[in-house]
Structure formats: structure tokens, C-alpha cells
C-alpha positions, 0 to 999 in steps of 0.5 A, spaced: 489 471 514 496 475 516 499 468 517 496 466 510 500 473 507 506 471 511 506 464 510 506 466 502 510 472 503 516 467 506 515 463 501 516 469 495 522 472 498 526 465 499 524 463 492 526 469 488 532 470 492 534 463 494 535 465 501 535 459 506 535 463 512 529 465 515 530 469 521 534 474 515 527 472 511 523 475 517 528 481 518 526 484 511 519 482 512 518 487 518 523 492 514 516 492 508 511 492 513 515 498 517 516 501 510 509 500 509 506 502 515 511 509 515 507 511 508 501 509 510 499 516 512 502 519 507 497 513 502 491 516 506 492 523 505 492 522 497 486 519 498 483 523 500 486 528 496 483 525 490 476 524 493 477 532 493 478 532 486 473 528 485 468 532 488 471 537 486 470 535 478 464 533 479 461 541 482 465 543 476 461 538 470 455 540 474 456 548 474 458 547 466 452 542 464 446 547 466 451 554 462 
């Protein structure tokens, strides 16, 4: 599957920017993934925030269902 998603990444990246050179490809490749991998702690946190919230929604409906 990642090798799939490289492959098609790859091809993306050299079509839209007309780059042939592929180890400046896969430079830039690892730049995203890194970026990615640095804001995936932060992507976990907000989803937990708004599970929180979520439930917290759903304590307030039901609180205000049985007024």
C-alpha cells in the first residue's frame, strides 16, 4: 500500500511541477511526510477534543430533554 501511495505521490508531484528529477522528488516527499508526522500529535489532540465535546453535547441534550 505505501509503495502504491509513493508511486502515485511521485507521479502527482512530477506532473504538476514538470520536475524530472527524482531524488528532489523524494526530497520533498519526505519534507511532507515529516510535516505530517510532526502535526500528527497535534491531529490526535483535536480529535480527542472533539470527542470531548461531542460527548459533552450529548450530556447537555440529554439534561435539557428530561426539563
Amino acid at each position: 500500500m505505501a509503495n502504491k501511495t509513493l508511486e502515485l505521490a511521485l507521479r502527482i508531484v512530477a506532473e504538476a511541477t514538470g520536475k524530472q528529477n527524482l531524488e528532489q522528488l523524494v526530497a520533498e516527499l519526505r519534507n511532507i511526510e515529516q510535516s505530517a508526522d510532526d502535526a500528527a500529535p497535534a491531529t490526535d489532540q483535536l480529535g480527542q477534543n472533539l470527542d470531548e465535546t461531542a460527548q459533552a453535547a450529548k450530556q447537555t441534550a440529554r439534561t435539557y430533554s428530561c426539563l
